[in-house]
Every structure is written in structure tokens, then in C-alpha cells.
N, C-alpha and C positions, 0 to 999 in steps of 0.2 A: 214566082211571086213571093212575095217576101209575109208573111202574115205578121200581123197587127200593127204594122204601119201603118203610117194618115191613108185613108182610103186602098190600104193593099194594091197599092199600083205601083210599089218600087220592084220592078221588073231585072234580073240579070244579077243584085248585087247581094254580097250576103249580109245577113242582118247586121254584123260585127260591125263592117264598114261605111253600114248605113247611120250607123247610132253614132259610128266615129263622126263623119261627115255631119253630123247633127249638135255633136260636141257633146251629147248624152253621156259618154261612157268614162269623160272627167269627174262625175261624180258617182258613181258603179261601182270604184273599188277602195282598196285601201291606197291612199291618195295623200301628198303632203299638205300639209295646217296651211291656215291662212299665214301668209306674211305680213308684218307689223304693219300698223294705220290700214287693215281692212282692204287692203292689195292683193291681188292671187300673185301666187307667186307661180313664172313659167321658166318652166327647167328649160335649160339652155339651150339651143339650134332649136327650139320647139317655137310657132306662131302660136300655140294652144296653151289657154291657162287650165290648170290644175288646182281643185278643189278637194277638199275632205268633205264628204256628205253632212259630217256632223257640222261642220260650216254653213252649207248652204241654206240662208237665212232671205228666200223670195220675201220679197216686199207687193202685195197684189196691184196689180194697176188697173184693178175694176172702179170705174167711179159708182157706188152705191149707197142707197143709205145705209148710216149706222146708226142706231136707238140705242140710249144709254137709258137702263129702266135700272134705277139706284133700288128702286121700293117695290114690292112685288103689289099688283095689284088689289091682292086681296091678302088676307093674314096663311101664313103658311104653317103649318107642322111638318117637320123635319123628321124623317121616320127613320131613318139610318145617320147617326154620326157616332161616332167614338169619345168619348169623355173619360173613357178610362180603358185600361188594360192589365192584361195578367202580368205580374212583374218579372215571371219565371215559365220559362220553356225549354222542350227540351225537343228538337228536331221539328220544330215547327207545332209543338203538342202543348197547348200552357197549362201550367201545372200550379197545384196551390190554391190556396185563398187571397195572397197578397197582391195589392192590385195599385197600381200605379195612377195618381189622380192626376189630369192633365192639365187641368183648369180649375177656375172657381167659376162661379154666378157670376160674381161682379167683373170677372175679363168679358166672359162672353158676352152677358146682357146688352151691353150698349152696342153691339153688332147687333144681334138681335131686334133692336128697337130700333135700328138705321133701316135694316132690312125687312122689318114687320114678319120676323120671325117670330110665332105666336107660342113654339113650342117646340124641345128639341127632345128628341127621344133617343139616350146613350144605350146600345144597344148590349154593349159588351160590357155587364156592370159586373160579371163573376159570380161568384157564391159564397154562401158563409158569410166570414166576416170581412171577405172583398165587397162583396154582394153590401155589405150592412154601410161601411164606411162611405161606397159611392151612393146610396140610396140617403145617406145623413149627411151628405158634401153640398149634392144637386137637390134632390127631391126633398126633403124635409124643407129644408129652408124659403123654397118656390114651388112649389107642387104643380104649380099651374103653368110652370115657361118649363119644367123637367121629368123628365118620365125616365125609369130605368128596366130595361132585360135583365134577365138571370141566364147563365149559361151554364150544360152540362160540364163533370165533372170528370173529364176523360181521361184522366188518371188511373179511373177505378174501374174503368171500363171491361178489366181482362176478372174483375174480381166477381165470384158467385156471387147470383140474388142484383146485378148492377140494375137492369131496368127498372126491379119495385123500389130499389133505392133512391135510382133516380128521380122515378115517380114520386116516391113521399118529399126528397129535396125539392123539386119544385112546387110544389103543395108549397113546403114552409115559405119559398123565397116569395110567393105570391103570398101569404101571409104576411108577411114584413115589408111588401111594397111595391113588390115586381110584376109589371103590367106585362110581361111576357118571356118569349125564350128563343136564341138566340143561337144556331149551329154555324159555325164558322165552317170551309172549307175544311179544316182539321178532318171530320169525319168524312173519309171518300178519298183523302189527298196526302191525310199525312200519320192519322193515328193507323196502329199495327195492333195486333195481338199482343207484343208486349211493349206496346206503350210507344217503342220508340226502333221494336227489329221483329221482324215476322212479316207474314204477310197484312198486304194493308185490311182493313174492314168496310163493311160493303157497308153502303150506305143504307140498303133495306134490312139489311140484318135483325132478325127476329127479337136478339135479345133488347131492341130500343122500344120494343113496341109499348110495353107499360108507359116510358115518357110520351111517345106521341098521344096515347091514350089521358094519360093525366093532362094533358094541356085541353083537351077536344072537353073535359067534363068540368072543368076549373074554367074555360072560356076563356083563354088566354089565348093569342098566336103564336107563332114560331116563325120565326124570320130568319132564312134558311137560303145559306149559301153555299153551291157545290163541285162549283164548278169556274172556270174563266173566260174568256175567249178564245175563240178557236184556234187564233193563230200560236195559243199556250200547248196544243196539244200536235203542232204541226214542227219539222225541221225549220229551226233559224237560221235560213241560207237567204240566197237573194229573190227568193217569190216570198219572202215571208212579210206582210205590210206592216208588221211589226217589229221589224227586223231592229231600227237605233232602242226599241225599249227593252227585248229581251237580251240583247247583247250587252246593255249594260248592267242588267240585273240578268241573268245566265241562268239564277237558281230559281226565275220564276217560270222557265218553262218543265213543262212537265210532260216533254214529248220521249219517248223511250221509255227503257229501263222496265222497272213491272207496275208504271202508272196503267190505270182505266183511260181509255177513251173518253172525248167529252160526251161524244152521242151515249156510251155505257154508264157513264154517272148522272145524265139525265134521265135515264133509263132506271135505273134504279131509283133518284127521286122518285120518278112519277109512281115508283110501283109504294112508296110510304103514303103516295096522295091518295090513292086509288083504294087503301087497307084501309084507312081512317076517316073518313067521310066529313065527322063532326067535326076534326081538329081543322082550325083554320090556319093556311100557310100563307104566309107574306113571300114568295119566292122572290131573294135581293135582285138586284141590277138588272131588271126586264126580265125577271124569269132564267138569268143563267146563258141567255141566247141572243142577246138585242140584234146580232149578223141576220137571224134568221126568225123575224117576226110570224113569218106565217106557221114555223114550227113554235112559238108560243103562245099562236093565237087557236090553232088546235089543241095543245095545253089546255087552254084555257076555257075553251068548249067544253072538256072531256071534264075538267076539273071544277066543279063551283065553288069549291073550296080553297080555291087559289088563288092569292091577288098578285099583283107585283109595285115595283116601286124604280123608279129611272137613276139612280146612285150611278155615279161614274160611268156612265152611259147616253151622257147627251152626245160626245164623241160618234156615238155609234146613230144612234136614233137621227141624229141633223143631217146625217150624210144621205137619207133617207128619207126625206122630209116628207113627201105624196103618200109612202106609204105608211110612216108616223104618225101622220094625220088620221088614214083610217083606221089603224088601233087603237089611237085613242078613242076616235070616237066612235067607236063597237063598244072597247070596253072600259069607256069614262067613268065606271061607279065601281071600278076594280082597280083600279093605278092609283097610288101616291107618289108623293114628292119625296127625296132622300137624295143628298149629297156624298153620304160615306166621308164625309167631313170631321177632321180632327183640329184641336186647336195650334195653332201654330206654334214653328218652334221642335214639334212634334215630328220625329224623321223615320215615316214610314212608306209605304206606297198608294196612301189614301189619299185624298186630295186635302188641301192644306185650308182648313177657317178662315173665312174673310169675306169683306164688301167685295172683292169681284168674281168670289167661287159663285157667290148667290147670281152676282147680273147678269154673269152668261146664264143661268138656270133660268131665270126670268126674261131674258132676252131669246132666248130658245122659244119659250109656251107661248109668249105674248104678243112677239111681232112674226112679223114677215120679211125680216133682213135675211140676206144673203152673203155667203161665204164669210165666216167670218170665225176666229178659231173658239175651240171647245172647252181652253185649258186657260188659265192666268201665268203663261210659259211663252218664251222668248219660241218656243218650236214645240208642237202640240208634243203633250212625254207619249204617247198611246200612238200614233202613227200622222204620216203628212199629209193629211187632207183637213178640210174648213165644213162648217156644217151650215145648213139651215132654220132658220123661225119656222115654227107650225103655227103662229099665230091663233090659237084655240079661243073658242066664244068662251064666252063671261061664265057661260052655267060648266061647261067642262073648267073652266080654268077652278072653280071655286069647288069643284070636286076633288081634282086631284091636288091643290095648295094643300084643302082640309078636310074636307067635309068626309070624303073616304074613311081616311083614319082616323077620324073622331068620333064617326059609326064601328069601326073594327073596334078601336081601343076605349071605345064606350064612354066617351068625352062630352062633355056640354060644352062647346065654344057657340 
């Protein structure tokens, strides 16, 4: 018997030839391009066409609904997007004050106001006088549709005395306007002992505790990223369902070499949640884990200091949808809304600004459509499957749109 065939009843034949027989194994390897006008092209004496996978472009033949929700129900804060970045890095480690502004007010607002986006919070506004430029770009001018993060200073990280320094720097950046703080993967994935060669540093590392501490007494969060998806930490060969994303980005897995485990940099997260009680964590994209809910949703027992927010993660949660539903609605007064959204134009591996990043976001929480994809992409970039609506009642939905992070970031809307 042949295992995991339709019903394991293909008796006698070896899988090879069952998937040939099936014509599966046309698009399995490396395979030639489409031929001109959208033709497969079949190599000679062959009856069987030949596909390259990054071709195969299925058109669904479910007849279903589809709900186009342009306007999110209720007014949204944006808890994760990018409006600016460090201009300068160095092995993945940004370094500096100088900071690259991506946008103004007046591009994004009118997206904003198509999408009843009430309020977008740039997560990665820097320091110093990165820190000052993005906070007098966005916030000064709108206080009320722009909120800016401060992030550590990991430059300085190998220098004596780093955590009370860091300590007093966020002190001042919360002084000058910054509603919280911000850890990129950097810590756990890319900073070393000297910055950029040694071994990496661990994410609990004793010497960060004065800044978690300074955030927990200032009452500010930390929006805290450490990790990726699993299949980042697995070989990218053919069980990987990730397999066209990391093959065309190569440098975004982190499987070998002397990376951590994802299970060991979650592990270490939890061990900073578990030391700091009063500091409150925003953990990004579902906690680090969206594969595996039930391990965020013990997280999430253990930790009440913990919230999370869905950024680049409806992908994962829609495929899911039954079980989606019940985390949210266990932990509706702990989730926010966040895209991980940059302004367009912008060529990183965030999801790109715009009216239809938000409608799949709203088209996820509000309806009950089926299969339908998770990305505004000719072929989902994150892997080949469609996700589902969790269709959430009124009182969750207006929690996680705002009301969460307007209680966290201590907001009057």
C-alpha cells in the first residue's frame, strides 16, 4: 500500500509512478518555463506537458462567495507598520541614528481615511536624532492618526554599563514622544558579541535587563520580535511548504550553521516574560508561532503580561480558521490588529501599503468567505495554500481593530 494516496488503496505500485500516472510530478522539479501565449510546452515524443512550479498559476473552480469589505467595520489602529528605518547596517545589525523616512502624512492619510484607519503606530522610529526626525515627520504634525517606537541601540551592545545606558536612552526617547519599544529579530538572530562576528547573543541575556526593567516602570511596551516561521528553521528541500519563498530569498532561512532553534529562541523569550512581570510585551505576528496556537495559547496563560497582534499572519491563522476562532475568542482583550505594512515603492519583505493589504485583513475578521488568498500576489509569496474568514461578532471585532491597543498605548479614541 502505497501511503498518502487518495484513500491508501493504490496497491502494488510505487509512489513514483503513481504521481507520474497522476501527472503530479510535472511540476516536482526543476522543469522548463511556460512557452509563449501561456502554452506548456511538451518535449518531444512526450503525450505529457511540462511545467515549472513557479508557473503554476491554479485558477479555483469553487463557486463561492466573495465579500469585498473596502472599509473595516469599525475604526482600526495599526499596531505594527514601518514608516521608517535605519539607513545603515551592517550584517543584518542597523547601526546609527540616521534613518530613512518612507513616507509623509499626506501620502498615507488618504489610504488611511479610504480604510478607516484611525491610527498607525511606526514601530521602528530609531533613536537619537533618527528617533527625533521620525517623531517630527509623523507625530508632531498628527499626533492623533501617528504614534512612533524607539528602538535599542545595538551597536553598543558589547560596550560596559550597555543596559543602564540603554535604560536612561529610553527614559529620554519616551521623553521626546515615544510611546514604546521595539526589538527586531536582530537580538537572538543576527547581533554577535562584536556586533557583527562572535557568537550570537541570547535573547535572555542578563546584561538587557535594566531596559526591560525601564520599560515595565515608564509603562511603556515592547513590541518584540524573535523569531519566524518554522519552516525558516527547517531544510529547504521538497517537504518544506515554504519551499518558492525561501529559495528565492536563500538568506532568509536560518536552518544550520550556529543559528538557535525556533523552539530555543522562544524559549528564551519566555524566560525575559517570566523575569519581568510589570514590563508589558506586545509579542509581533501571533506570538512568534501562528503554526502552532495551542503553543501560544499556553504562552499566553503562563504570561499576562503578554499580548500579541496578527502582522503578516492572516496567511497562517485563515488556514485555520475553527481554531482561529477559538483564540480569538479566549483571548479577545489580548490580540491587536497589525499589518507589518510599509509604504509602497518600499523593497523589503514586509507586506507592501495599500487598499487591498487592509481588505484581505478585514475580509479575514469580518466575513465567512472561503478559500481565498492571504496576499495581494499573483501566487501567495509565504506558501500555496488560501485561507478562511473567522467572521468575529461586533464586541471582539472592536477589540482587536482598537480598543486593545488604545487600553495598552493608553489612548482615548
Amino acid at each position: 500500500m502505497v501511503q498518502g494516496t487518495p484513500g491508501g488503496n493504490v496497491t502494488g505500485m510505487h509512489r513514483r509512478r503513481w504521481l507520474e500516472s497522476m501527472g503530479l510530478l510535472a511540476v516536482a522539479g526543476a522543469l522548463p518555463r511556460l512557452a509563449g501565449g501561456g502554452q506548456l510546452k511538451s518535449p518531444e515524443g512526450s503525450g505529457k506537458m511540462k511545467l515549472d512550479l513557479a508557473d503554476f498559476q491554479p485558477k479555483s473552480m469553487l463557486h463561492v462567495p466573495e465579500t469585498k469589505v473596502r472599509r473595516s467595520r469599525y475604526p482600526v489602529i495599526d499596531i505594527h507598520t514601518h514608516l521608517s528605518i535605519r539607513a545603515k547596517s551592517v550584517n543584518g545589525v542597523g547601526v546609527g541614528e540616521k534613518m530613512d523616512l518612507l513616507a509623509t502624512p499626506e501620502t498615507l492619510l488618504p489610504v488611511m481615511d479610504r480604510k478607516n484607519i484611525r491610527m498607525m503606530v511606526n514601530l521602528t522610529g530609531g533613536s537619537g536624532k533618527g528617533l527625533a526626525d521620525a517623531i517630527q515627520r509623523f507625530q508632531h504634525p498628527q499626533a492623533d492618526r501617528f504614534l512612533t517606537f524607539t528602538e535599542p541601540s545595538w551597536e553598543r551592545a558589547n560596550q560596559p554599563g550597555f543596559g543602564q545606558f540603554q535604560a536612561d536612552e529610553i527614559a529620554r526617547a519616551h521623553g521626546a514622544g515615544a510611546r514604546g519599544v521595539k526589538v527586531l529579530k536582530t537580538l537572538g538572530l543576527y547581533l554577535r558579541e562584536n556586533i557583527s562576528e562572535g557568537p550570537l547573543v541570547k535573547i535572555d541575556d542578563p546584561r538587557f535587563d535594566p531596559m526591560w526593567e525601564s520599560c515595565g516602570l515608564l509603562g511603556i511596551p515592547v513590541a518584540i520580535h524573535v523569531s519566524d516561521p518554522e519552516a525558516f528553521f527547517v531544510p529547504t528541500d521538497c517537504r518544506n511548504e515554504r519551499f518558492e519563498e525561501l529559495n528565492s530569498h536563500p538568506d532568509w532561512s536560518f536552518h544550520g550553521r550556529d543559528f538557535p532553534s525556533n523552539a530555543e529562541l522562544l524559549e528564551a523569550r519566555n524566560r525575559v516574560l517570566a523575569k519581568h512581570p510589570k514590563t508589558q510585551f506586545i509579542v509581533l505576528h501571533v506570538g512568534n508561532n501562528a503554526e502552532n496556537l495551542p503553543s501560544v495559547a499556553e504562552c499566553m496563560d503562563r504570561f499576562p503580561n503578554m499580548s500579541v497582534e496578527l502582522a503578516a499572519r492572516v496567511g497562517e491563522l485563515g488556514r485555520q480558521p475553527r481554531m482561529s476562532r477559538r483564540f480569538f475568542d479566549k483571548y479577545q482583550d489580548r490580540i491587536m490588529f497589525g499589518t507589518d505594512a510599509v509604504p509602497n515603492g518600499f523593497d523589503t519583505p514586509q507586506q507592501i501599503f495599500g487598499d487591498e493589504l487592509y481588505e484581505i485583513y478585514y475580509r479575514f475578521l469580518e466575513t465567512d468567505d472561503e478559500y481565498f488568498d492571504y496576499a495581494p500576489a499573483p501566487v501567495p509569496p509565504q506558501g500555496r495554500w488560501r485561507i478562511y474568514g473567522i467572521s468575529l461578532a461586533d464586541s471582539i471585532l472592536k477589540k482587536v481593530y482598537y480598543e486593545n491597543a488604545a487600553r495598552l498605548l493608553k489612548l482615548e479614541i
